[in-house]
TORVO-82461 format. One record per residue: residue number from 0; x, y, z of N, C-alpha, C, O in turn; residue in one letter. Coordinates in Angstrom, 2 decimals. Last residue first. Layout:
+-----+---------+---------+---------+---------+---------+---------+---------+---------+---------+---------+---------+---------+---+
|   k |    n_xx |    n_yy |    n_zz |   ca_xx |   ca_yy |   ca_zz |    c_xx |    c_yy |    c_zz |    o_xx |    o_yy |    o_zz | r |
+-----+---------+---------+---------+---------+---------+---------+---------+---------+---------+---------+---------+---------+---+
| NUM |       X |       Y |       Z |       X |       Y |       Z |       X |       Y |       Z |       X |       Y |       Z | a |
...
+-----+---------+---------+---------+---------+---------+---------+---------+---------+---------+---------+---------+---------+---+
This chain:
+-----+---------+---------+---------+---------+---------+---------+---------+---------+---------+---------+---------+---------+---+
|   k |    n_xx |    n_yy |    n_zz |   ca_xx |   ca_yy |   ca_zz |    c_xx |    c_yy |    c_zz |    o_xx |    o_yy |    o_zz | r |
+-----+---------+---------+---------+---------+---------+---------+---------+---------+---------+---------+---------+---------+---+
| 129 |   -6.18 |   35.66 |    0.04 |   -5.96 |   34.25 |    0.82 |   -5.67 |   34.52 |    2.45 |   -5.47 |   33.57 |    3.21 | x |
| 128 |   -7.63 |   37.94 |   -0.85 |   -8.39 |   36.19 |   -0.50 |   -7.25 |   35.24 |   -0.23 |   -7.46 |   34.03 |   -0.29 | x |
| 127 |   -4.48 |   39.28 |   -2.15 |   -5.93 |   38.79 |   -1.40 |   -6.50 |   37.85 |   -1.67 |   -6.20 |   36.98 |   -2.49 | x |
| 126 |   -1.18 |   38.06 |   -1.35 |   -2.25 |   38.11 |   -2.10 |   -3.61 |   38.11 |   -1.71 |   -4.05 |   37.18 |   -1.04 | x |
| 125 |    0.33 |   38.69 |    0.75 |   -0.08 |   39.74 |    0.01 |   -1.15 |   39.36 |   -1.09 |   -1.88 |   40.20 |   -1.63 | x |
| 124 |    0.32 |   36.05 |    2.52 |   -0.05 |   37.56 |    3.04 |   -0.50 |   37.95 |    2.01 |   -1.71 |   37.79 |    1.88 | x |
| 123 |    1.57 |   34.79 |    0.04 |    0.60 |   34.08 |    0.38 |   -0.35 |   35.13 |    1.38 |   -1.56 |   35.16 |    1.19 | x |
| 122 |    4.28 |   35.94 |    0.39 |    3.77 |   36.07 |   -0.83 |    2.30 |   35.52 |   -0.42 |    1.61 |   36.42 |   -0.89 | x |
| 121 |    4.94 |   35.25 |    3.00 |    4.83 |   36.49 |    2.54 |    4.20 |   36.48 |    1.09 |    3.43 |   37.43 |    0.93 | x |
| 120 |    5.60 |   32.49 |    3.10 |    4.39 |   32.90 |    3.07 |    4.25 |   34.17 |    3.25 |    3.17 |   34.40 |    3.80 | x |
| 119 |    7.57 |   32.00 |    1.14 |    5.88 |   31.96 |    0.59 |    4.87 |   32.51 |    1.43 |    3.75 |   32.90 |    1.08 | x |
| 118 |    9.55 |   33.51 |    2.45 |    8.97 |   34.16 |    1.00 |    7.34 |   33.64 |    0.81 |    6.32 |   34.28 |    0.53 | x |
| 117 |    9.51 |   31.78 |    4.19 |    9.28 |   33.28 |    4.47 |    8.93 |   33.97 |    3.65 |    8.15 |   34.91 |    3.79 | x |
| 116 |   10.71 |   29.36 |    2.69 |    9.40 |   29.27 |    3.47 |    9.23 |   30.32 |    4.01 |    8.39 |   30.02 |    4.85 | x |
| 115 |   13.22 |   30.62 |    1.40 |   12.38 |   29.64 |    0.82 |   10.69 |   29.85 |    1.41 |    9.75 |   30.33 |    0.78 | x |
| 114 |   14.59 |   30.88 |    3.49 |   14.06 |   32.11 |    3.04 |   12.71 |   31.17 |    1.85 |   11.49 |   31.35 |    1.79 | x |
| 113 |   14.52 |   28.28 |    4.90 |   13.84 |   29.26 |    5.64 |   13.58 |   30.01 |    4.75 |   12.37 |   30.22 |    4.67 | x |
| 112 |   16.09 |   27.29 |    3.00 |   15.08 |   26.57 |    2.75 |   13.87 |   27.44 |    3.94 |   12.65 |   27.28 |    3.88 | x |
| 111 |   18.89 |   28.49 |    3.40 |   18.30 |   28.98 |    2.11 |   16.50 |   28.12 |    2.52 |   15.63 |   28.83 |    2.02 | x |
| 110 |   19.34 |   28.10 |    5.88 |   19.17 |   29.24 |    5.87 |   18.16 |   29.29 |    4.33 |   17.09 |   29.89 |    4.17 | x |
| 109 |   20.09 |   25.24 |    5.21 |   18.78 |   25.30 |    6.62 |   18.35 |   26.79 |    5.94 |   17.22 |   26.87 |    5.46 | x |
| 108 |   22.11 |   25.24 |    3.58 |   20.67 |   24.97 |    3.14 |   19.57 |   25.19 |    4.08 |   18.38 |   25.30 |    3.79 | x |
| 107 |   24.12 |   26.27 |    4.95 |   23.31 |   26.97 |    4.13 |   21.88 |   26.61 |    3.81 |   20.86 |   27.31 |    3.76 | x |
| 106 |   23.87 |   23.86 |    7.47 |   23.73 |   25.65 |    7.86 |   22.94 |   26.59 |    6.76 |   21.94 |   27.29 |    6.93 | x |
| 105 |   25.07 |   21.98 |    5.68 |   24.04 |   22.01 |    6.12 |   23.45 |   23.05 |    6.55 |   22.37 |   23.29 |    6.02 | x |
| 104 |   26.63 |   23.39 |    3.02 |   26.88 |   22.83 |    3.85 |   25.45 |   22.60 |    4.14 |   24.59 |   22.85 |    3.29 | x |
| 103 |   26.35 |   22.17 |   -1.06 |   26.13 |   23.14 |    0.13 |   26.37 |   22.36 |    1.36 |   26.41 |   21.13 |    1.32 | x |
| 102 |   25.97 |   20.57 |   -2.89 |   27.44 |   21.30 |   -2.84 |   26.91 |   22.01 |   -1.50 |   27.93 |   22.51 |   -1.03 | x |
| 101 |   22.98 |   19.54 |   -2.68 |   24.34 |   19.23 |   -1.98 |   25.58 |   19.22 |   -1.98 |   26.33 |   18.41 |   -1.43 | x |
| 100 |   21.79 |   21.94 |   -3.27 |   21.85 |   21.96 |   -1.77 |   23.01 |   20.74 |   -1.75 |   23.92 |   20.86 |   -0.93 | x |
|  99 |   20.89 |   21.77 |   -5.73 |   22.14 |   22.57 |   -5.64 |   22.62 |   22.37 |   -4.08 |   23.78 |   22.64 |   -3.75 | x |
|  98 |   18.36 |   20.11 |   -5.33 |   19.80 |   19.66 |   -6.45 |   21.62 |   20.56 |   -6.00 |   22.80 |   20.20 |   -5.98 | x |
|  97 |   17.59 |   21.95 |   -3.92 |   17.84 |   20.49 |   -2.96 |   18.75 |   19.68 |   -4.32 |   19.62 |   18.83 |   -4.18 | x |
|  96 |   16.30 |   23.49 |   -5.73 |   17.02 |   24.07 |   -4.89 |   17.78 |   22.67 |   -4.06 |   18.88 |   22.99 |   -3.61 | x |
|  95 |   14.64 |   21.87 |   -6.70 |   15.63 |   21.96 |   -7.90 |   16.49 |   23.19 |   -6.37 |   17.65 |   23.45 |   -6.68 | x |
|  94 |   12.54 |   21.36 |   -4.32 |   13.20 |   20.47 |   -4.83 |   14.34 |   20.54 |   -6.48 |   14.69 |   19.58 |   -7.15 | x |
|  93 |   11.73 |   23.64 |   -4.37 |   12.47 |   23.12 |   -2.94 |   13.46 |   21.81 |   -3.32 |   14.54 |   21.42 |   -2.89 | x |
|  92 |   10.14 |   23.88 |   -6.25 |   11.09 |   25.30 |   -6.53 |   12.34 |   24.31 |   -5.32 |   13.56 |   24.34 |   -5.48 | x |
|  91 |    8.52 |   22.70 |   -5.89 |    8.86 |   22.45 |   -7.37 |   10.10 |   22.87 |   -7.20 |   11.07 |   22.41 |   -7.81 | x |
|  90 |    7.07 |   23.65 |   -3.89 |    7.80 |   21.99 |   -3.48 |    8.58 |   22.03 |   -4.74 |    9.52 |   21.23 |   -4.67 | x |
|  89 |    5.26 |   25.74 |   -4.87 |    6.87 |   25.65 |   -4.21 |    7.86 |   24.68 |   -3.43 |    8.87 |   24.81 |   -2.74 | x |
|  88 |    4.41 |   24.39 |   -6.57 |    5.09 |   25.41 |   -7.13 |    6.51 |   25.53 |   -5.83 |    7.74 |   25.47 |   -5.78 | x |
|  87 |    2.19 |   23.69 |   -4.10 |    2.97 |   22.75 |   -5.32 |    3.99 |   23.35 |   -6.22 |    4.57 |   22.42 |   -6.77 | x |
|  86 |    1.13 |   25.75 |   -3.34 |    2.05 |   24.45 |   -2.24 |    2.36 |   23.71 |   -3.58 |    3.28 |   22.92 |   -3.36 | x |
|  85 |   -0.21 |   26.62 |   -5.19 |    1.04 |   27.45 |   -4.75 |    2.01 |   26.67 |   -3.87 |    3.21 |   26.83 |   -3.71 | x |
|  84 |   -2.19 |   24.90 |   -5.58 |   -0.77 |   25.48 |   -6.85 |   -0.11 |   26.13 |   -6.60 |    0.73 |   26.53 |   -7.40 | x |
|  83 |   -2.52 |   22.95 |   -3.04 |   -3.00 |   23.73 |   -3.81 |   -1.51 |   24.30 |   -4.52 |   -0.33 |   24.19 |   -4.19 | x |
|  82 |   -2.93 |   19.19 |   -2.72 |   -1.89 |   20.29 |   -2.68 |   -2.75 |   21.72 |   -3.79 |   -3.34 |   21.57 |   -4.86 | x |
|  81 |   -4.53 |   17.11 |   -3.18 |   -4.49 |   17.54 |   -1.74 |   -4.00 |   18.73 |   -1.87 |   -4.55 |   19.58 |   -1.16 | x |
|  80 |   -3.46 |   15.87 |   -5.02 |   -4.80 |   16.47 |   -5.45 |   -5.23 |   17.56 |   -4.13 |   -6.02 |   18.51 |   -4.15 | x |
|  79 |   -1.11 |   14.86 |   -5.95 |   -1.01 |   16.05 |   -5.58 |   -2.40 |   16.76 |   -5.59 |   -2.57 |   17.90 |   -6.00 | x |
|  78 |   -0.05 |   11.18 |   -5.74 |   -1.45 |   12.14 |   -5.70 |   -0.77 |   13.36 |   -5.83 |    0.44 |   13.15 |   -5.85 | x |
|  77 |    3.41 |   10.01 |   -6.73 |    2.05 |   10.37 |   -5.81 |    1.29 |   11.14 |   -5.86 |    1.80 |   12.24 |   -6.08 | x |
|  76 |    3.50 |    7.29 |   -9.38 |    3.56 |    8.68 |   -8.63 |    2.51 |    9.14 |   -7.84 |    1.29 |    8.96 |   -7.95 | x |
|  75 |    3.59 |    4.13 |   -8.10 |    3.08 |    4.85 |   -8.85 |    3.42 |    6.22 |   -8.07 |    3.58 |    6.40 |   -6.87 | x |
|  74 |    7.25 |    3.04 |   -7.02 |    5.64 |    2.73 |   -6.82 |    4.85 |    3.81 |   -8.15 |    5.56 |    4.20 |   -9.08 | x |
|  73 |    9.74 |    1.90 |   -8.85 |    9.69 |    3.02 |   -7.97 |    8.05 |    2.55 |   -8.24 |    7.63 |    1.95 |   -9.23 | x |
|  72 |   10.28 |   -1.87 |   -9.27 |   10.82 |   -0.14 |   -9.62 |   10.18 |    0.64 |   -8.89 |    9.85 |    0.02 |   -7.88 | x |
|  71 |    9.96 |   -4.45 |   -9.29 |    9.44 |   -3.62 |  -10.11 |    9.67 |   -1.84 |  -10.34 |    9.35 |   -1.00 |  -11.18 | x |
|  70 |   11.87 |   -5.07 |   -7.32 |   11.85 |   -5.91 |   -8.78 |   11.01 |   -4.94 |   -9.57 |   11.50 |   -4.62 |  -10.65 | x |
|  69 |   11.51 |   -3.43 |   -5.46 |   12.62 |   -3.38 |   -5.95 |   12.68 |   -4.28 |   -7.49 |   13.41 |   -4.09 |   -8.46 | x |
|  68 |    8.72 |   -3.85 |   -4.45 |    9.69 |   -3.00 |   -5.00 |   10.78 |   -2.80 |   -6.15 |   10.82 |   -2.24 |   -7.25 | x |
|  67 |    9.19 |   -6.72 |   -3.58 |    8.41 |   -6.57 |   -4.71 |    8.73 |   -5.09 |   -5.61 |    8.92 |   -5.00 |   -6.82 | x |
|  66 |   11.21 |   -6.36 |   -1.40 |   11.65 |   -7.29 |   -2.21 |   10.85 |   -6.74 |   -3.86 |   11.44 |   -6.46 |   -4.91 | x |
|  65 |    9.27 |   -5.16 |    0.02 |   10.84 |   -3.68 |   -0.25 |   11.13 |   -4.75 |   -1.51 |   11.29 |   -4.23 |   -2.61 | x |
|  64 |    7.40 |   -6.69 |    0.55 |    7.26 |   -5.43 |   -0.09 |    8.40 |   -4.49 |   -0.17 |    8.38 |   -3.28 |   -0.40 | x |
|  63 |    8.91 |   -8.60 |    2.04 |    8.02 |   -8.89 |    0.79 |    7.79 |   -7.93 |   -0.19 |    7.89 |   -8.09 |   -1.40 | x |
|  62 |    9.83 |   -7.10 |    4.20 |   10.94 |   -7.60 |    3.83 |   10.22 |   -8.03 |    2.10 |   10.88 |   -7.81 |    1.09 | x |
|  61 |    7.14 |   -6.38 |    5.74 |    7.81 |   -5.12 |    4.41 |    9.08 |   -6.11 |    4.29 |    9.87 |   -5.17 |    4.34 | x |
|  60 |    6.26 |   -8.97 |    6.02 |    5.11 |   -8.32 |    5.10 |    6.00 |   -7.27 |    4.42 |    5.99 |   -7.04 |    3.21 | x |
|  59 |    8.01 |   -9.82 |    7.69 |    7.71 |  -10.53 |    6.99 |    7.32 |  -10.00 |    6.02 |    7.84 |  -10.33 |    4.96 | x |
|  58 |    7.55 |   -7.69 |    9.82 |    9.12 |   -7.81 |    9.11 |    8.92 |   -8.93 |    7.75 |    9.71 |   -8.82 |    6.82 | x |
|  57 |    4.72 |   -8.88 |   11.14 |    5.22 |   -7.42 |   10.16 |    6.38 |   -7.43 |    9.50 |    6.23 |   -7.09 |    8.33 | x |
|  56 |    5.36 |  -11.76 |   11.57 |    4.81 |  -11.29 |   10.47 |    4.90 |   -9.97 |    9.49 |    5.02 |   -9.77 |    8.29 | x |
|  55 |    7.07 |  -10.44 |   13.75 |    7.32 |  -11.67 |   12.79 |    6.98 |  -11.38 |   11.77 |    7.70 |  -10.86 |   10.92 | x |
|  54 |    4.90 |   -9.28 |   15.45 |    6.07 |   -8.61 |   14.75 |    6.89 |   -9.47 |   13.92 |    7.55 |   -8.74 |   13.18 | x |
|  53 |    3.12 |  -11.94 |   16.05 |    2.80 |  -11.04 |   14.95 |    3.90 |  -10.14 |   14.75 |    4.06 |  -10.06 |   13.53 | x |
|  52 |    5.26 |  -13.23 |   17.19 |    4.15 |  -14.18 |   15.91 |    4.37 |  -12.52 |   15.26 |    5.19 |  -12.03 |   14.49 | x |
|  51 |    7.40 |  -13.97 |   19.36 |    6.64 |  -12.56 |   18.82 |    6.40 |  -12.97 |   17.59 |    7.37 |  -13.09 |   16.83 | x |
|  50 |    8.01 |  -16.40 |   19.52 |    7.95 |  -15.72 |   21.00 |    7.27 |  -14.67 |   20.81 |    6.54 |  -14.23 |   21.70 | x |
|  49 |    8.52 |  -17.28 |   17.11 |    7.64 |  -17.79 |   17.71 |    7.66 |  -16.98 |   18.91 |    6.53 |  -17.24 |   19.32 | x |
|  48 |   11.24 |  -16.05 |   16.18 |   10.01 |  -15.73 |   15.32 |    8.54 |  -16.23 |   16.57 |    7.64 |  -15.41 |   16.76 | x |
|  47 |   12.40 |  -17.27 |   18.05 |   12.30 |  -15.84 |   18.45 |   11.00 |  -15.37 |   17.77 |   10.07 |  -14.71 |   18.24 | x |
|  46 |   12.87 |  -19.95 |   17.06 |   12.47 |  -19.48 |   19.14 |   12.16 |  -17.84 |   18.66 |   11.35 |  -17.36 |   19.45 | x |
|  45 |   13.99 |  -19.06 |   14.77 |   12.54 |  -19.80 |   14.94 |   11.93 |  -19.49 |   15.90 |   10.82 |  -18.95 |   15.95 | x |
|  44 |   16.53 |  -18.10 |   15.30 |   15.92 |  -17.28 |   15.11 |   14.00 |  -17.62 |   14.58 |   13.13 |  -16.83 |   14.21 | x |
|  43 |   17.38 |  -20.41 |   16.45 |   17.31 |  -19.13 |   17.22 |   16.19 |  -18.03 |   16.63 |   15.32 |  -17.39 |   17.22 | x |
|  42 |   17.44 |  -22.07 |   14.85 |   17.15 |  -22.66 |   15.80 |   16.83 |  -21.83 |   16.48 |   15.96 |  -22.11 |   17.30 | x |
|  41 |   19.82 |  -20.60 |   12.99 |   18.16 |  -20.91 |   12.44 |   17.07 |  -21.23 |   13.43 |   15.92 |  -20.88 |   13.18 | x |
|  40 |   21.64 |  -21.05 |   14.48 |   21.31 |  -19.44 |   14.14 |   19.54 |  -20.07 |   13.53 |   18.41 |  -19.74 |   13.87 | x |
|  39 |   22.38 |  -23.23 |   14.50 |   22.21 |  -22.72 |   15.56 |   21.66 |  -21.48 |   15.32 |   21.17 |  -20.91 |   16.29 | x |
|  38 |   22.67 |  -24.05 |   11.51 |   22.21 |  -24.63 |   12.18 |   21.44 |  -23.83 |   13.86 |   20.26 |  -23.92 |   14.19 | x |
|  37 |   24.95 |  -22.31 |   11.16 |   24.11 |  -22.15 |   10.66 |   22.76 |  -22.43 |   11.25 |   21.89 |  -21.59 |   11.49 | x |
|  36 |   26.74 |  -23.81 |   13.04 |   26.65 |  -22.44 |   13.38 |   25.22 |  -21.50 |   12.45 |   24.66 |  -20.47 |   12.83 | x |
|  35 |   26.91 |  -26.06 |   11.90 |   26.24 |  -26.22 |   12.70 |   25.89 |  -24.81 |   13.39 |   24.94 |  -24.68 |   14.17 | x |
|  34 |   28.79 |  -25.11 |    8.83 |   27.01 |  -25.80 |    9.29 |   26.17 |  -25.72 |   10.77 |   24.98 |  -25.38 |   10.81 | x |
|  33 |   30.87 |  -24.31 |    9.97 |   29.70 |  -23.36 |    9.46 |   28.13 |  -23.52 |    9.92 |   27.19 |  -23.01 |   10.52 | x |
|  32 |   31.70 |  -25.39 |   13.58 |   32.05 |  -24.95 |   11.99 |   30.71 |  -24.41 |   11.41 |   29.70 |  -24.13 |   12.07 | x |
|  31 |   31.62 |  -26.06 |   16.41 |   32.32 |  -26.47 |   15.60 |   32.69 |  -26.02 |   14.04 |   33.75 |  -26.27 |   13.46 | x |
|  30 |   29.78 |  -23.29 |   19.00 |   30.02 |  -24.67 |   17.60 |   31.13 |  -25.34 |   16.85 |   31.84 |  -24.35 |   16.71 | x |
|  29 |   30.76 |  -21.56 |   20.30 |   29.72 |  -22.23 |   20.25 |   29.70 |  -23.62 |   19.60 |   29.59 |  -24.79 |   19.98 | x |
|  28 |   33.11 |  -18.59 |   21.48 |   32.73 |  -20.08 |   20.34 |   31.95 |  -21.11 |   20.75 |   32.44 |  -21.72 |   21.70 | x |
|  27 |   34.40 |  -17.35 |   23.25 |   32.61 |  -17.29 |   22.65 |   31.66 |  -18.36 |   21.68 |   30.52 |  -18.70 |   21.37 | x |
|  26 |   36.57 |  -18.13 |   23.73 |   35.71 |  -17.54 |   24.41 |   33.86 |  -17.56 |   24.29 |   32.80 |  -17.71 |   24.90 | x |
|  25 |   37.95 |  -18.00 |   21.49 |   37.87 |  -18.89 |   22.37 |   36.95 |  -19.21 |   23.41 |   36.64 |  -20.32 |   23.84 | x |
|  24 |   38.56 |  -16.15 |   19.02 |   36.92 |  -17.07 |   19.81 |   37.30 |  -17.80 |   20.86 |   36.34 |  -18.55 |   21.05 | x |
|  23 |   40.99 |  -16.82 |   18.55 |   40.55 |  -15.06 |   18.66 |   39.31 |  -15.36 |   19.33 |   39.07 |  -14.70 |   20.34 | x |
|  22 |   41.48 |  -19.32 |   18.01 |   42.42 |  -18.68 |   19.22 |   41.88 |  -17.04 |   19.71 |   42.17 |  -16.34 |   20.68 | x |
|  21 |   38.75 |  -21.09 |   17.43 |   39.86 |  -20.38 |   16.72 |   40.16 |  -19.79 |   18.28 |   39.45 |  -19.78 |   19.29 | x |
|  20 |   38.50 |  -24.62 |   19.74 |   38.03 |  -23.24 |   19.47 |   39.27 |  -22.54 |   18.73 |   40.43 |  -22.87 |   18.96 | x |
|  19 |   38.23 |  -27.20 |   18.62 |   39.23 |  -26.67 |   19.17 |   38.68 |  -25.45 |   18.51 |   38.46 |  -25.23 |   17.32 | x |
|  18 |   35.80 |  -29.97 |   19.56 |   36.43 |  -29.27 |   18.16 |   37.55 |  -28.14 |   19.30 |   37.62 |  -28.30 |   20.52 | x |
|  17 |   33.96 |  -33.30 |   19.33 |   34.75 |  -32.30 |   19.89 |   35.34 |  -31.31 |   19.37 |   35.62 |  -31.68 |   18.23 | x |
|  16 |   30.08 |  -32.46 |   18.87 |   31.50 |  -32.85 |   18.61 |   32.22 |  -32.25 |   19.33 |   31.95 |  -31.22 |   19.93 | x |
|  15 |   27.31 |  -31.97 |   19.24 |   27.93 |  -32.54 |   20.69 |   29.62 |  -33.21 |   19.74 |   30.12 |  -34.29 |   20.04 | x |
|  14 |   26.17 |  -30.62 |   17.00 |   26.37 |  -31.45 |   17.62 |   27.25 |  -33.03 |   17.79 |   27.57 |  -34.10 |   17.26 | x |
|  13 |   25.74 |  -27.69 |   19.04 |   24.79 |  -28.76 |   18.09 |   24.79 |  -30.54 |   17.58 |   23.90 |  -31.39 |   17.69 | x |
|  12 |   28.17 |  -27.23 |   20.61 |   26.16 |  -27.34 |   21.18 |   25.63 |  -27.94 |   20.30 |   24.93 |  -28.88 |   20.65 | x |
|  11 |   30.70 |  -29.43 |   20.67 |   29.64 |  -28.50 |   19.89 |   28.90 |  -28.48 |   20.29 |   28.42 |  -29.57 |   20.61 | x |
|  10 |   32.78 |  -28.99 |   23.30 |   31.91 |  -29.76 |   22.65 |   30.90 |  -29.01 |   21.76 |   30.34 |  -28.01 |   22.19 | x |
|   9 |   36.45 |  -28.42 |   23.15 |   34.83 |  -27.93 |   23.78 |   34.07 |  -28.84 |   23.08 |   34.64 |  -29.53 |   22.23 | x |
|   8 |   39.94 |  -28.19 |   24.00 |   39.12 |  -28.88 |   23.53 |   37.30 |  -28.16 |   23.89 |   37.11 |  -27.46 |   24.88 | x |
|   7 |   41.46 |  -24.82 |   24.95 |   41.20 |  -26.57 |   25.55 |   39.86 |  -27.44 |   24.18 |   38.98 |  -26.75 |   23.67 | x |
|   6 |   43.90 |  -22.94 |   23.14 |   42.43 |  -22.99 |   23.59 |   42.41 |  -24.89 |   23.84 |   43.00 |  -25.82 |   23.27 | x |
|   5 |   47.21 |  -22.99 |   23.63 |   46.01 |  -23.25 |   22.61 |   44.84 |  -23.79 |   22.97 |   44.70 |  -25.00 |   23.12 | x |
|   4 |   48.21 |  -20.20 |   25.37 |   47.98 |  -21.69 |   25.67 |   47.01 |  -21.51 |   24.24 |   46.38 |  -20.54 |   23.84 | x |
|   3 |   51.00 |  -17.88 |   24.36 |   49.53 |  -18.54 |   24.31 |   49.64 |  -19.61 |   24.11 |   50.39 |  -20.22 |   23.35 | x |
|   2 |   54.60 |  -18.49 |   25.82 |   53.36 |  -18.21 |   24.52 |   51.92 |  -18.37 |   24.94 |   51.70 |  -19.06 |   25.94 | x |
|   1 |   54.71 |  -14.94 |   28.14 |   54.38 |  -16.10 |   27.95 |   53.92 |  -16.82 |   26.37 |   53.16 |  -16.18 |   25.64 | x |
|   0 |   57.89 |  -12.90 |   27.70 |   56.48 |  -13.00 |   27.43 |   56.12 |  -14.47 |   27.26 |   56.78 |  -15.24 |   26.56 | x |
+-----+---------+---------+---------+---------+---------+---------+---------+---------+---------+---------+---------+---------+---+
């Protein structure tokens, strides 16, 4: 078996040193070391921010808002003004069933969260006026 040649000398794209690519990179290696690899990544990812402004901005706006989140904790609870007391009773019921659902496989819970939604709306049939 031949030994491995030790990769040839290259020039840093950033910059322009000489350096000796690692033996696993040889190939792909760009730069000389952290900094300038840093360097090159920032350079890149400016060209890119600028090529698409406004999706820029959007990643900008929720990277701000997952950040603000997270310092302050879970948002305010949500409305249920929309929901009538039987759609709410049985989100109540879906969600202490979804405690036990994850000793369960997936199959059961599909099955249990159908009888779940056959019951209501059988129950929702039998009552009049609705």
């Amino acid at each position: 078996m031949k030994p491995k040649r030790e990769p040839r000398p290259r020039r840093c794209c950033e910059c322009r040193r000489w350096y000796r690519p690692g033996p696993s990179a040889a190939k792909a290696q760009k730069t000389c070391g952290k900094r300038c690899r840093l360097r090159r990544r920032a350079k890149h990812e400016a060209a890119r921010r600028e090529a698409d402004l406004p999706a820029a901005r959007r990643r900008e706006r929720a990277r701000k808002r997952r950040q603000r989140e997270r310092q302050t904790g879970a948002g305010p609870p949500m409305s249920r003004a929309g929901l009538s007391a039987q759609s709410s009773a049985a989100i109540e019921e879906i969600v202490e069933k979804l405690g036990h659902a994850q000793r369960m496989s997936r199959a059961g819970l599909r099955r249990q969260l159908r009888r779940l939604a056959l019951g209501e709306l059988a129950r929702g049939a039998a009552e009049p006026g609705a």
